[in-house]
Backbone atoms as SQL, in Angstrom:
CREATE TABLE atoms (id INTEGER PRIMARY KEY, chain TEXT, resi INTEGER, resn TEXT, atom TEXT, x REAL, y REAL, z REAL);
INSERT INTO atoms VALUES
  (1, 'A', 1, 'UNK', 'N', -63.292, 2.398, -34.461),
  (2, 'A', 1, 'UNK', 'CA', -62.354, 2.265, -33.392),
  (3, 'A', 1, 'UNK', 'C', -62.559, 3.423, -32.410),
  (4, 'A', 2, 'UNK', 'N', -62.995, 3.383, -30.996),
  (5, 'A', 2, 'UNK', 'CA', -62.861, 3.814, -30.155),
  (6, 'A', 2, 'UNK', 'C', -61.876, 4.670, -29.664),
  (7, 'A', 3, 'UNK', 'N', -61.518, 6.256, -29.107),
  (8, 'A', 3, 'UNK', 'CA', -60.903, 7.265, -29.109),
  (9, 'A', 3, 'UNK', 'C', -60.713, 6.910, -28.147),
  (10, 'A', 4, 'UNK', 'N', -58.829, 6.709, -27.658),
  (11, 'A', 4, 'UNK', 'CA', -57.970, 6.847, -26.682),
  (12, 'A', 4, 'UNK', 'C', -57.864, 8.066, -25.898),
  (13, 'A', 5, 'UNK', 'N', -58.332, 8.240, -24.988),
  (14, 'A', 5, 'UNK', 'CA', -57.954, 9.639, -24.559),
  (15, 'A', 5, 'UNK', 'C', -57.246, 9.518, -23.070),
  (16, 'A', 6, 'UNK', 'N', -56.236, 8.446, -22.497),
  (17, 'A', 6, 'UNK', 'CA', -55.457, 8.475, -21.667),
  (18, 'A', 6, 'UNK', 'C', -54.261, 9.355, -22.212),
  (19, 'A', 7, 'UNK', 'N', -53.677, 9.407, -22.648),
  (20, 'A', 7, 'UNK', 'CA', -52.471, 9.508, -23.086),
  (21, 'A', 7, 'UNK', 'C', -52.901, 11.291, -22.538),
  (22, 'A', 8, 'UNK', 'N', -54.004, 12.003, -23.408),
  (23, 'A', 8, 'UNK', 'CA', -54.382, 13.378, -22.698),
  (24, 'A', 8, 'UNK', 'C', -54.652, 13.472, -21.548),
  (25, 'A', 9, 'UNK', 'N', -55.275, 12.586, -20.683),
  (26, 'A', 9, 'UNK', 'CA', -55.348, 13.036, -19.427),
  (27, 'A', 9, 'UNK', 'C', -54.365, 12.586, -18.901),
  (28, 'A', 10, 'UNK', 'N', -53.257, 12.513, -18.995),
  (29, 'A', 10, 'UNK', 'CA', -52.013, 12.107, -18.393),
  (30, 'A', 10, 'UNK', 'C', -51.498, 12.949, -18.676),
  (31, 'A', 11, 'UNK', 'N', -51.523, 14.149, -20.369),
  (32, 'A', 11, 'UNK', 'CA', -50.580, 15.045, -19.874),
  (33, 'A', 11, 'UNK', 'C', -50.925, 16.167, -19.354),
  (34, 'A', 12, 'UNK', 'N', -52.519, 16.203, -19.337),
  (35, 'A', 12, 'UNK', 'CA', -52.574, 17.236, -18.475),
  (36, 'A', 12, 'UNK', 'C', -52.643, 17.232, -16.910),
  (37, 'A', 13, 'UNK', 'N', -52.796, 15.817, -16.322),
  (38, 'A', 13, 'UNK', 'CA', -52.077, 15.166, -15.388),
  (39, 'A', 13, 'UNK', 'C', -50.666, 15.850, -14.797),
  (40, 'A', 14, 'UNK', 'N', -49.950, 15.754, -15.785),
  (41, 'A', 14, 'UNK', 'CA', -48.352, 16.128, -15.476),
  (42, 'A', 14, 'UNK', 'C', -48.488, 17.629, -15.927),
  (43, 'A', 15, 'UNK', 'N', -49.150, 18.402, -16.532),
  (44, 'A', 15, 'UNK', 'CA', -48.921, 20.048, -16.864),
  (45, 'A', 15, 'UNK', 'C', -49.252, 20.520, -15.788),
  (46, 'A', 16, 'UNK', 'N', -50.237, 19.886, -14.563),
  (47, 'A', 16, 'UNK', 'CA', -51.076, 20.305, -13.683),
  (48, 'A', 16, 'UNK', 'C', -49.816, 20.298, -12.473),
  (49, 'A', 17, 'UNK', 'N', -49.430, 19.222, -12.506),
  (50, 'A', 17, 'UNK', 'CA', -48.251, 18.644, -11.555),
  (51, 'A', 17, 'UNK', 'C', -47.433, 19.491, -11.569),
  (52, 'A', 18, 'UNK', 'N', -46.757, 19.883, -12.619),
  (53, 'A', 18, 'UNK', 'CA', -45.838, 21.073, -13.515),
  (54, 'A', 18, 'UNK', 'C', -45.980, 21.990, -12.693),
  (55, 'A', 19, 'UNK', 'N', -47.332, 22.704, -12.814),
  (56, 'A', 19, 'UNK', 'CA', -47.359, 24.067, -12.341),
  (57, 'A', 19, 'UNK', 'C', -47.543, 24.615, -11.052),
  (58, 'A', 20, 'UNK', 'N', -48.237, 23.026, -10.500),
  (59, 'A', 20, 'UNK', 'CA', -48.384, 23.368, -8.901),
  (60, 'A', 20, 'UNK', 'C', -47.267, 23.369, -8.584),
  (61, 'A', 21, 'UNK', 'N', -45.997, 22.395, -8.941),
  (62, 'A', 21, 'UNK', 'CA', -44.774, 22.197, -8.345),
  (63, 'A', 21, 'UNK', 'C', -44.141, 23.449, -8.383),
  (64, 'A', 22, 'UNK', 'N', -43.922, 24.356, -9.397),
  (65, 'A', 22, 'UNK', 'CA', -43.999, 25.680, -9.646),
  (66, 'A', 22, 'UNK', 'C', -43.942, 26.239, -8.867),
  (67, 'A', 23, 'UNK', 'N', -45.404, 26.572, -8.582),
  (68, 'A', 23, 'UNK', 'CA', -45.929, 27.613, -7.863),
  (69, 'A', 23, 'UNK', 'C', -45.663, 27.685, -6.473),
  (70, 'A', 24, 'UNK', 'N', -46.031, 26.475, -6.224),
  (71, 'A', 24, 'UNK', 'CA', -45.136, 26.133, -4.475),
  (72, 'A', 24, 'UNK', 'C', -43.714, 26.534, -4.205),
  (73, 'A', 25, 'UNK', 'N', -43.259, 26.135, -5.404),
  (74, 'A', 25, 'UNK', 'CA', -41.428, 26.961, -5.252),
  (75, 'A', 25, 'UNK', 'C', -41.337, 28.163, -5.112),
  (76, 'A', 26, 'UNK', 'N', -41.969, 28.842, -6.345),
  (77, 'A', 26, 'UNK', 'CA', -42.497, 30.301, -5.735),
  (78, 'A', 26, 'UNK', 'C', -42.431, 30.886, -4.810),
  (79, 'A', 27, 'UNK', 'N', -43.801, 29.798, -4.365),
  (80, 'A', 27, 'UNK', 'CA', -44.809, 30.560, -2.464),
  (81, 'A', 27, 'UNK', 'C', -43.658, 30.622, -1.525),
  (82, 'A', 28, 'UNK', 'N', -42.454, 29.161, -1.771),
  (83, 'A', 28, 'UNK', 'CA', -41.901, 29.026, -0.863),
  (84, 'A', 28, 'UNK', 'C', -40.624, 29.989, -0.887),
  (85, 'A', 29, 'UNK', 'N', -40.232, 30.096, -1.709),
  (86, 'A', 29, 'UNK', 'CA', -39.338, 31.012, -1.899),
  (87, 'A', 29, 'UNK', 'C', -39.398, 32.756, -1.219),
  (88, 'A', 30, 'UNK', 'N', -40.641, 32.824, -1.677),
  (89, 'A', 30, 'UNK', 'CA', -41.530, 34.244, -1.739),
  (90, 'A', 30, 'UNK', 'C', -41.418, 34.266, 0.244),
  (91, 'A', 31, 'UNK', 'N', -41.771, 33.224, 1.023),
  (92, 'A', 31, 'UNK', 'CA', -42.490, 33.115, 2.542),
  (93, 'A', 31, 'UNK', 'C', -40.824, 33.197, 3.023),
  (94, 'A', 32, 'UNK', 'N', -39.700, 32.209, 2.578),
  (95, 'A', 32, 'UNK', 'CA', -38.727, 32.558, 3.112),
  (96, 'A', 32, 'UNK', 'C', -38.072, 33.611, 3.340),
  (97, 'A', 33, 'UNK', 'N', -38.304, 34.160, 2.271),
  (98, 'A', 33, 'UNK', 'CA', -37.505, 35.536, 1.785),
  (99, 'A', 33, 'UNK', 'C', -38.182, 36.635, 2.589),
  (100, 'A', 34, 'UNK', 'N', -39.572, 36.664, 3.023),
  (101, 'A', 34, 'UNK', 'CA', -40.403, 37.748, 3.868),
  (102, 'A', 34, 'UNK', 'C', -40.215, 37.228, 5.300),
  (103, 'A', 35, 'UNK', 'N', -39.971, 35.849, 5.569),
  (104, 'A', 35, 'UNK', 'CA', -38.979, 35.771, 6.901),
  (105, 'A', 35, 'UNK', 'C', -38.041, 36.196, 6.840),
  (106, 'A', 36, 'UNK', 'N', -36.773, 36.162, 6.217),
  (107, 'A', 36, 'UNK', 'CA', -35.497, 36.344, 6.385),
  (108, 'A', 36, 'UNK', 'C', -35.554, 38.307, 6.791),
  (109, 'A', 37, 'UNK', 'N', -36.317, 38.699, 6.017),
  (110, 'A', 37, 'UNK', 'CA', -36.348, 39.845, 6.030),
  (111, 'A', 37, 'UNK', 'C', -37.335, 40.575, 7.687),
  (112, 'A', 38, 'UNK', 'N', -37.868, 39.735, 8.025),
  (113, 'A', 38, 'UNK', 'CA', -38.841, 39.845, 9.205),
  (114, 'A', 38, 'UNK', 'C', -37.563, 39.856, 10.508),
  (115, 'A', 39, 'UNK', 'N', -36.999, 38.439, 10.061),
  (116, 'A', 39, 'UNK', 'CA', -36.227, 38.027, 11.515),
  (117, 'A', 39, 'UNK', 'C', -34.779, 39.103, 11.676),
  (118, 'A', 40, 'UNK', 'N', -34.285, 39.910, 10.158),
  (119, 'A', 40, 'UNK', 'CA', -33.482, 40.846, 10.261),
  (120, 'A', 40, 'UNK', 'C', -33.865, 41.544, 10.730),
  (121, 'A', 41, 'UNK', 'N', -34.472, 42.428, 10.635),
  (122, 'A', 41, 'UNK', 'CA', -34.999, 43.662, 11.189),
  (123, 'A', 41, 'UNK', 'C', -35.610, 43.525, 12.677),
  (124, 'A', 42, 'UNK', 'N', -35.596, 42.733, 13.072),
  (125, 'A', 42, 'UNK', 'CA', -36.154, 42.242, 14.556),
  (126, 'A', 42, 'UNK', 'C', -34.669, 42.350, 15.399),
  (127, 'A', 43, 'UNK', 'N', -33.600, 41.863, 14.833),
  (128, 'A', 43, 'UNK', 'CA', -32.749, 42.135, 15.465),
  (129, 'A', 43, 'UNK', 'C', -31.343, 40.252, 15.102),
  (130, 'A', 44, 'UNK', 'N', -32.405, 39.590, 14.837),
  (131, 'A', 44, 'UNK', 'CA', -32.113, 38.190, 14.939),
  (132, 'A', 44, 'UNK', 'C', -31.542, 37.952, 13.612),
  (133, 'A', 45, 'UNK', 'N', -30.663, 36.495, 13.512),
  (134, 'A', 45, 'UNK', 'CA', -30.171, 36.158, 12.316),
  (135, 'A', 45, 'UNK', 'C', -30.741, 36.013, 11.484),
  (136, 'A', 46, 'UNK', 'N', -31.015, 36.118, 9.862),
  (137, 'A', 46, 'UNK', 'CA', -32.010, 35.845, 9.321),
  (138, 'A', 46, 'UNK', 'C', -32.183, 34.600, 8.264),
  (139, 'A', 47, 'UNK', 'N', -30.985, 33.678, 9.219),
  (140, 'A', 47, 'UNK', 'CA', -31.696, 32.048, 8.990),
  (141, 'A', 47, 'UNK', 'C', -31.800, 31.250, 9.972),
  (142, 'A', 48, 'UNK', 'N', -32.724, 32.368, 10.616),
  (143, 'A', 48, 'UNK', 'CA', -33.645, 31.356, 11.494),
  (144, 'A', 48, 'UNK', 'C', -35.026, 31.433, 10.917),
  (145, 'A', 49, 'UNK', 'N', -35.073, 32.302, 9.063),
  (146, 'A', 49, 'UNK', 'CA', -36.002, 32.083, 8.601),
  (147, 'A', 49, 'UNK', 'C', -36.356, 30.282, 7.569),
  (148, 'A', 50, 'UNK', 'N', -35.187, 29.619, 8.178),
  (149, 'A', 50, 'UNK', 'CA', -35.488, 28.526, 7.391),
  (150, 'A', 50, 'UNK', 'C', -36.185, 27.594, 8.042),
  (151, 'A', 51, 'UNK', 'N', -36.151, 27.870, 9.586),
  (152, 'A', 51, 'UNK', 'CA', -36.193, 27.080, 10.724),
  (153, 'A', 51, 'UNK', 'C', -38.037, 26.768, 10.317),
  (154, 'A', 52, 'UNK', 'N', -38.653, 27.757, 9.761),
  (155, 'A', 52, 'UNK', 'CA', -40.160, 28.025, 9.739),
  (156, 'A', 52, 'UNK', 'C', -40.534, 26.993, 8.852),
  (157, 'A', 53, 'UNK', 'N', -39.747, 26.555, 7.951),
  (158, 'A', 53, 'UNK', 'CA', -39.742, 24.852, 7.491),
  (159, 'A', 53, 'UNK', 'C', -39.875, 23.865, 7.869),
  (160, 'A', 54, 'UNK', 'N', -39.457, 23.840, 9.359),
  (161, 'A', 54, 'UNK', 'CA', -39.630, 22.887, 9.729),
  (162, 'A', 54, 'UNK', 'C', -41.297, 22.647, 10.595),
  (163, 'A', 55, 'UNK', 'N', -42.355, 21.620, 10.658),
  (164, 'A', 55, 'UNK', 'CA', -43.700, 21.882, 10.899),
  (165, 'A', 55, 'UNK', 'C', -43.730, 22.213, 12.126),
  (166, 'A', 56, 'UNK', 'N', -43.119, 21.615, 13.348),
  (167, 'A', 56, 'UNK', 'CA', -43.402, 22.100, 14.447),
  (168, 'A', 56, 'UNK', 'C', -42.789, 23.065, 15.103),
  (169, 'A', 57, 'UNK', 'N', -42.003, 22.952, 14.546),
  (170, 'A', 57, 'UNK', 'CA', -40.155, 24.214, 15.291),
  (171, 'A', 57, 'UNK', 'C', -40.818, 25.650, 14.762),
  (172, 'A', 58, 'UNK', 'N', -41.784, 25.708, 13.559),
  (173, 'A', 58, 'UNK', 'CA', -42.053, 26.878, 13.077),
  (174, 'A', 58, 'UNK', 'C', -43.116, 27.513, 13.979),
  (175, 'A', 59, 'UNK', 'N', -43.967, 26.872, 14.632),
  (176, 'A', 59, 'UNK', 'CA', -44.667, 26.831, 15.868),
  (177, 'A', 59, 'UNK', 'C', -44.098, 27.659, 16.931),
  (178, 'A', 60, 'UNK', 'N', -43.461, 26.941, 17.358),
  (179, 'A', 60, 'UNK', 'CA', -42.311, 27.194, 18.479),
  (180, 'A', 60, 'UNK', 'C', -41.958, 28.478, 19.063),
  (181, 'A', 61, 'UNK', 'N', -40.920, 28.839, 17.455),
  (182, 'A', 61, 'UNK', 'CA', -40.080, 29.782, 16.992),
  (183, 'A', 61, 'UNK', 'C', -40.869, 30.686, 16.543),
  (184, 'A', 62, 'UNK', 'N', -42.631, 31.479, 15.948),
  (185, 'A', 62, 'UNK', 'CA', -43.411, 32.418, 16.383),
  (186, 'A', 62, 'UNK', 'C', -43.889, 31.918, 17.805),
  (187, 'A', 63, 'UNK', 'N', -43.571, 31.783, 18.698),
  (188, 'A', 63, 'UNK', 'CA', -43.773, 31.443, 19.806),
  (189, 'A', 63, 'UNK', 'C', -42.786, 32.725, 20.711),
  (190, 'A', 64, 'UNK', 'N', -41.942, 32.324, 20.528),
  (191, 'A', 64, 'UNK', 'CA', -40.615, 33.074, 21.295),
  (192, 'A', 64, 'UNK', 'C', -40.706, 34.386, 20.536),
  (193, 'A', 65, 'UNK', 'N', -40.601, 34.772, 18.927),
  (194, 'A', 65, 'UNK', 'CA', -40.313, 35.221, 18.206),
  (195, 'A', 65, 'UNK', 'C', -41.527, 36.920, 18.892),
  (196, 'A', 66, 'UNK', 'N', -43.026, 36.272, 19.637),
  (197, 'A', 66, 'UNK', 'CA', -43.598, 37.270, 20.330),
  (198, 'A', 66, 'UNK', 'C', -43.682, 37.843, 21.350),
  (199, 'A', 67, 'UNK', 'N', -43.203, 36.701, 22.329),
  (200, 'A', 67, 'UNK', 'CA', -43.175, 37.292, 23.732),
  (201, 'A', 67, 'UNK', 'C', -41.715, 36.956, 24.190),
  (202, 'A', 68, 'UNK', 'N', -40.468, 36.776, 23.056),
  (203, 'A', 68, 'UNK', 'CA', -39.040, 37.495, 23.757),
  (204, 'A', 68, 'UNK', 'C', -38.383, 38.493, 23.480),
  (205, 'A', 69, 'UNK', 'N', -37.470, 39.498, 24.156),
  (206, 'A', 69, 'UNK', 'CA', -37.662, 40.717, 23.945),
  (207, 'A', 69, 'UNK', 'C', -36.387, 40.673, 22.473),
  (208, 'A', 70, 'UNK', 'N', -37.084, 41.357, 21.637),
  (209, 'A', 70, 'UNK', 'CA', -35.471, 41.344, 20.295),
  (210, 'A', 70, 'UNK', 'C', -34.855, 42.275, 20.712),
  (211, 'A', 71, 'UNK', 'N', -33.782, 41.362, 20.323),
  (212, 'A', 71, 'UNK', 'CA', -32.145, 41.966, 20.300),
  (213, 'A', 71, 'UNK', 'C', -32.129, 43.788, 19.618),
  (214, 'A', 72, 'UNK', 'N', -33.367, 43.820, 18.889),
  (215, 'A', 72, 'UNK', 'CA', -33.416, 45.530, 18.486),
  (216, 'A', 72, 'UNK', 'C', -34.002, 46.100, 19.751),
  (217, 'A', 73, 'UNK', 'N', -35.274, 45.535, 20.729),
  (218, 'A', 73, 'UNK', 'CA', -35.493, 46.513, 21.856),
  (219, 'A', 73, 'UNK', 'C', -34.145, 46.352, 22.528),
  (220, 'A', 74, 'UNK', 'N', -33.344, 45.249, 23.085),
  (221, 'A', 74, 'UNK', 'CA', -32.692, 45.732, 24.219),
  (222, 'A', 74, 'UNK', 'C', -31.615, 46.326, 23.634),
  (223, 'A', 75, 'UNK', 'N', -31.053, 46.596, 22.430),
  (224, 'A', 75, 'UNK', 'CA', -30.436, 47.592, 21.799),
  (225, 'A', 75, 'UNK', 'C', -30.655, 49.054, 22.030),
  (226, 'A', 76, 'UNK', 'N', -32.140, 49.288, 22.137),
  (227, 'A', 76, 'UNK', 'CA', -32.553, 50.445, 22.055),
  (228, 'A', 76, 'UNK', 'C', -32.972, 51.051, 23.228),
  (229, 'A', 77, 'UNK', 'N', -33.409, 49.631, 24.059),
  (230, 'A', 77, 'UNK', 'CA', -33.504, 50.118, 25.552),
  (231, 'A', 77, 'UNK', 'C', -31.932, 50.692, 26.272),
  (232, 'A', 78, 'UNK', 'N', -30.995, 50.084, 25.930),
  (233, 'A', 78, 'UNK', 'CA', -29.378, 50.674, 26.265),
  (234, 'A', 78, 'UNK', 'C', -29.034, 51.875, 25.719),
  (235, 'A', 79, 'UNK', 'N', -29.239, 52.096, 24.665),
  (236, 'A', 79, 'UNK', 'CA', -28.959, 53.747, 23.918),
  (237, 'A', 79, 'UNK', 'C', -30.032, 54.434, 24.933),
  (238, 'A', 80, 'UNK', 'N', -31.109, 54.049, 25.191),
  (239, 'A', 80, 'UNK', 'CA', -32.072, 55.016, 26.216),
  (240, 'A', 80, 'UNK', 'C', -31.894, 55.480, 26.953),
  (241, 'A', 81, 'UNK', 'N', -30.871, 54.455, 27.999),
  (242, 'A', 81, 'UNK', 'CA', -30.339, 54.253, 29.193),
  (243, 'A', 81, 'UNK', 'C', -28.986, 55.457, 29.055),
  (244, 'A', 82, 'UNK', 'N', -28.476, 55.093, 28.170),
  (245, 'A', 82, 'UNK', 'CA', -27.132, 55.794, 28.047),
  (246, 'A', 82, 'UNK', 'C', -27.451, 57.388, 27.718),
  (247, 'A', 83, 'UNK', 'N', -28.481, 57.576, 26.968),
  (248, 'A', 83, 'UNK', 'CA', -29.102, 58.977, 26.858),
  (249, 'A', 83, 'UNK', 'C', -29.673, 59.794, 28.075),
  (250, 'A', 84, 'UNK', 'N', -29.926, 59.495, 29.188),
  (251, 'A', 84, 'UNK', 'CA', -30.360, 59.898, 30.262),
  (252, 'A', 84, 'UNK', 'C', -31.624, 59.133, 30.368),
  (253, 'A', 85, 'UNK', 'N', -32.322, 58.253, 29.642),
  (254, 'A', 85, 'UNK', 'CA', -33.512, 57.594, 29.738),
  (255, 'A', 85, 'UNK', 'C', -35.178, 58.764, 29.274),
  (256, 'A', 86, 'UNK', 'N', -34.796, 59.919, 28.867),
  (257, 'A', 86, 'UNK', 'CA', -35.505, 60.732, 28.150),
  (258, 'A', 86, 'UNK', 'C', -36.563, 60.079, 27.332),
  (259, 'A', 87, 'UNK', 'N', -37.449, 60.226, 27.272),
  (260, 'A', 87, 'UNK', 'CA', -38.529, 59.712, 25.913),
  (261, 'A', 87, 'UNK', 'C', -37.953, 59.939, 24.178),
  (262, 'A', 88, 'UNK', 'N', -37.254, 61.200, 24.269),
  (263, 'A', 88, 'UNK', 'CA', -37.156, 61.744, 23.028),
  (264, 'A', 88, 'UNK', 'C', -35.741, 61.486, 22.893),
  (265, 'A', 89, 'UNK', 'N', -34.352, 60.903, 23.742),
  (266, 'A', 89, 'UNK', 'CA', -33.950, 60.327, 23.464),
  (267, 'A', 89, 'UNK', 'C', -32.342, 60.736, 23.812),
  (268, 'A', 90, 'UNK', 'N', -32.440, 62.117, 23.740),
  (269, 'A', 90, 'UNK', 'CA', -31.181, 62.865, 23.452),
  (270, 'A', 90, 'UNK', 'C', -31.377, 63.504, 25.004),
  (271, 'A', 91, 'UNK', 'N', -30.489, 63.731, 25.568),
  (272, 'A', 91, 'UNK', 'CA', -30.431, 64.922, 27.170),
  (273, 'A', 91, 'UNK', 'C', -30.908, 66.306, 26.228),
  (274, 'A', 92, 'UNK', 'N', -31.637, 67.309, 26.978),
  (275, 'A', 92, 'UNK', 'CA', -31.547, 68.761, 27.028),
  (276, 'A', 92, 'UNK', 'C', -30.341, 69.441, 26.528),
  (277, 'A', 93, 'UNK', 'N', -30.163, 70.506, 26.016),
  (278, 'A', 93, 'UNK', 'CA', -29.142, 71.402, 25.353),
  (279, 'A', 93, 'UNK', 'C', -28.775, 72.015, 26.875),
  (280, 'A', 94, 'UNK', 'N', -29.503, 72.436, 27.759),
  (281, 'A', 94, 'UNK', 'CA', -29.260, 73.389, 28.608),
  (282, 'A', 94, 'UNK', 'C', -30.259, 72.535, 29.975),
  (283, 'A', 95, 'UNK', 'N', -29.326, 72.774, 30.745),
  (284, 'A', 95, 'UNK', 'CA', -29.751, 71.959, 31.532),
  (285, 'A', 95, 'UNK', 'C', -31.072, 72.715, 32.843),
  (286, 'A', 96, 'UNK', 'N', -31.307, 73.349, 32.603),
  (287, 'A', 96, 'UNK', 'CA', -32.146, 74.326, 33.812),
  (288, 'A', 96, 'UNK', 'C', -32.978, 75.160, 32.680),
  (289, 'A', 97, 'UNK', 'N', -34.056, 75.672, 33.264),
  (290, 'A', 97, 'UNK', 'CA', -35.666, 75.964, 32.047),
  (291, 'A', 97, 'UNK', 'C', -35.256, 77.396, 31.891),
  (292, 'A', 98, 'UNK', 'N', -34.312, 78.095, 33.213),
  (293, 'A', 98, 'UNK', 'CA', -34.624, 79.746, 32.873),
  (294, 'A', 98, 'UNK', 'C', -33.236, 79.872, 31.880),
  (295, 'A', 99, 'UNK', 'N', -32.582, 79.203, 31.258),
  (296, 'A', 99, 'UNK', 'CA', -31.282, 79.451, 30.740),
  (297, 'A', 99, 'UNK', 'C', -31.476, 79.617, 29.540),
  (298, 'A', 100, 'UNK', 'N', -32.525, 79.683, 28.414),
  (299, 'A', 100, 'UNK', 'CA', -32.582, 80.049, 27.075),
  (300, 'A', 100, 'UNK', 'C', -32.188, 81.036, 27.027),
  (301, 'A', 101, 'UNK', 'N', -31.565, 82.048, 25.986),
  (302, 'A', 101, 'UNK', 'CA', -31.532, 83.317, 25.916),
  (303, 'A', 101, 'UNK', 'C', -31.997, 83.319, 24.496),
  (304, 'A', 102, 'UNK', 'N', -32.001, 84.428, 24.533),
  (305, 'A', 102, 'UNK', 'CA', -33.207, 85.428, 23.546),
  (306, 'A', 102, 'UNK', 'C', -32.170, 85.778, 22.804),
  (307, 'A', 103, 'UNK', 'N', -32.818, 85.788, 21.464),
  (308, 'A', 103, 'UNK', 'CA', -31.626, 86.214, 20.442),
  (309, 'A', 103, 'UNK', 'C', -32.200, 87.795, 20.097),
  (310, 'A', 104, 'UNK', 'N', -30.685, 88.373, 19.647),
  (311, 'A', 104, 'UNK', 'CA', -31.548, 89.866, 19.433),
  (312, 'A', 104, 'UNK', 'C', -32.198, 90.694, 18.474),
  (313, 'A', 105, 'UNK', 'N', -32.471, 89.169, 17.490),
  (314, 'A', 105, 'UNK', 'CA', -33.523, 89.492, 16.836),
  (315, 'A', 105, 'UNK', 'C', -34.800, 89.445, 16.862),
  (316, 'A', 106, 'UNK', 'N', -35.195, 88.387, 18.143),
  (317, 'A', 106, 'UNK', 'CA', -36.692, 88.468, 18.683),
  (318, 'A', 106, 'UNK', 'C', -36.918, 89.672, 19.840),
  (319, 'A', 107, 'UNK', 'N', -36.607, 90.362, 20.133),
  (320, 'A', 107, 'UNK', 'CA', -36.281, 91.474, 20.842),
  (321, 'A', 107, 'UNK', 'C', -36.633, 92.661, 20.001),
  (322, 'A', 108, 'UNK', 'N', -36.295, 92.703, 18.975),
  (323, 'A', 108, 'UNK', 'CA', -36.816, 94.271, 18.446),
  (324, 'A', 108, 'UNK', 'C', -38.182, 93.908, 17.607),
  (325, 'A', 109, 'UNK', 'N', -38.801, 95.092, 17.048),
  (326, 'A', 109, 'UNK', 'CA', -39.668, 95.040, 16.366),
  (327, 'A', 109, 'UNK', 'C', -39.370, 95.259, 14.745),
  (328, 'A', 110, 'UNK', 'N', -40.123, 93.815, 14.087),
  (329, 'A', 110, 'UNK', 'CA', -39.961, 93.647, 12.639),
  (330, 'A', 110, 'UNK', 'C', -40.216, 95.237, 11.893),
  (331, 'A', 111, 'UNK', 'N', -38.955, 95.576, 10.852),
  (332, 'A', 111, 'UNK', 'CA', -39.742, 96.978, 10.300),
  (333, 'A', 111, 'UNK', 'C', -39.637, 95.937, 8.757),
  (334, 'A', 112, 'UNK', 'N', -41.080, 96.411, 8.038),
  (335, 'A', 112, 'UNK', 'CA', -41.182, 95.928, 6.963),
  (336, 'A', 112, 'UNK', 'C', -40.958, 96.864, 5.525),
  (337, 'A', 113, 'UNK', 'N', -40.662, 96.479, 4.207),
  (338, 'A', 113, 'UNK', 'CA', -40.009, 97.864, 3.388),
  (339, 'A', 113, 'UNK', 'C', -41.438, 98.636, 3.385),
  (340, 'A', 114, 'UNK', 'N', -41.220, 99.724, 3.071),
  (341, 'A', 114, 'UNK', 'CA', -42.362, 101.234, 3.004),
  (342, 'A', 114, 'UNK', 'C', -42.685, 100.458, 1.510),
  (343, 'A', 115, 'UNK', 'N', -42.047, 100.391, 0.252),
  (344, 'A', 115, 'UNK', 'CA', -42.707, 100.553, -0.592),
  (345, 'A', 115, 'UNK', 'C', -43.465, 99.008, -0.933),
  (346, 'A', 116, 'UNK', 'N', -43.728, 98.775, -2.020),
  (347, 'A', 116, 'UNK', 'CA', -44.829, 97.055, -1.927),
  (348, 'A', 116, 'UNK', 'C', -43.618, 96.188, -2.437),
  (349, 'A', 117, 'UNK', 'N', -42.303, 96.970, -2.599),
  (350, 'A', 117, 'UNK', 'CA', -41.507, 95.592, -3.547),
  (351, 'A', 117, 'UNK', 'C', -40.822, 95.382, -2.183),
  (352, 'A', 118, 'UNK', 'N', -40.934, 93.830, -2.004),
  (353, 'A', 118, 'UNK', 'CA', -39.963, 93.011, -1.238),
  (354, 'A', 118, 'UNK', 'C', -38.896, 92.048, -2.268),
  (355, 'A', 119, 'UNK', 'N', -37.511, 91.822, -1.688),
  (356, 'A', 119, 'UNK', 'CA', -36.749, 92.956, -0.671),
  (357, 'A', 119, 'UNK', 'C', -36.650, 94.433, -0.798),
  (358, 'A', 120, 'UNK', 'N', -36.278, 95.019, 0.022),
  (359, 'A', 120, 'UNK', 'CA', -36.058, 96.143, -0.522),
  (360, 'A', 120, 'UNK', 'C', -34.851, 96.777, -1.133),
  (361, 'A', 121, 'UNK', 'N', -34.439, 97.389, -2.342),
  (362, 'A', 121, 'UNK', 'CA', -33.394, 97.841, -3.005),
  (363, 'A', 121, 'UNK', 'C', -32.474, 98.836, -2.372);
């Protein structure tokens, strides 16, 4: 009698099925979750990382997502604005260059101890 061997390739048929189905849950899980976390930090809600599900809208939406400005620049462009527009961010302590003063410890000359033990006793 001749050896049946459907019944095995059917279940490894379905173990195969099994694991891709798996793994895709995974991937998909894994891709949402590194959107959600992408579109937060950009400034935007971060379920408009589901939107990337959809085939063409996900298109789209890295579309805008590069060339419109996020809600974190024009956040940051307004704090700029409100700072005096400075590079570094904050206004000057003192507003005019000759107004530092000298403290009067850069003014004298360092005396160091006579003997080799620092500090001195």
């Amino acid at each position: 009698m001749p050896y049946d061997n459907t019944t095995a390739v059917g279940a490894a048929l379905a173990g195969t099925l099994l694991v891709s189905l798996i793994a895709g849950l995974i991937g998909l899980i894994f891709a949402i979750i590194i959107y959600w976390r992408i579109f937060s930090k950009a400034g935007y809600s971060g379920a408009r990382s589901l939107l990337m599900l959809i085939p063409v809208v996900n298109l789209i939406i890295i579309i805008m997502f590069a060339f419109s400005e996020w809600p974190i620049q024009r956040e940051l462009n307004q704090l700029r604005q409100m700072a005096g527009g400075r590079p570094g961010g904050f206004p000057p302590q003192y507003s005019q260059p000759g107004q530092y003063q000298q403290s009067a410890q850069y003014g004298q000359q360092q005396q160091y101890p006579q003997s080799g033990q620092y500090p001195p006793q």
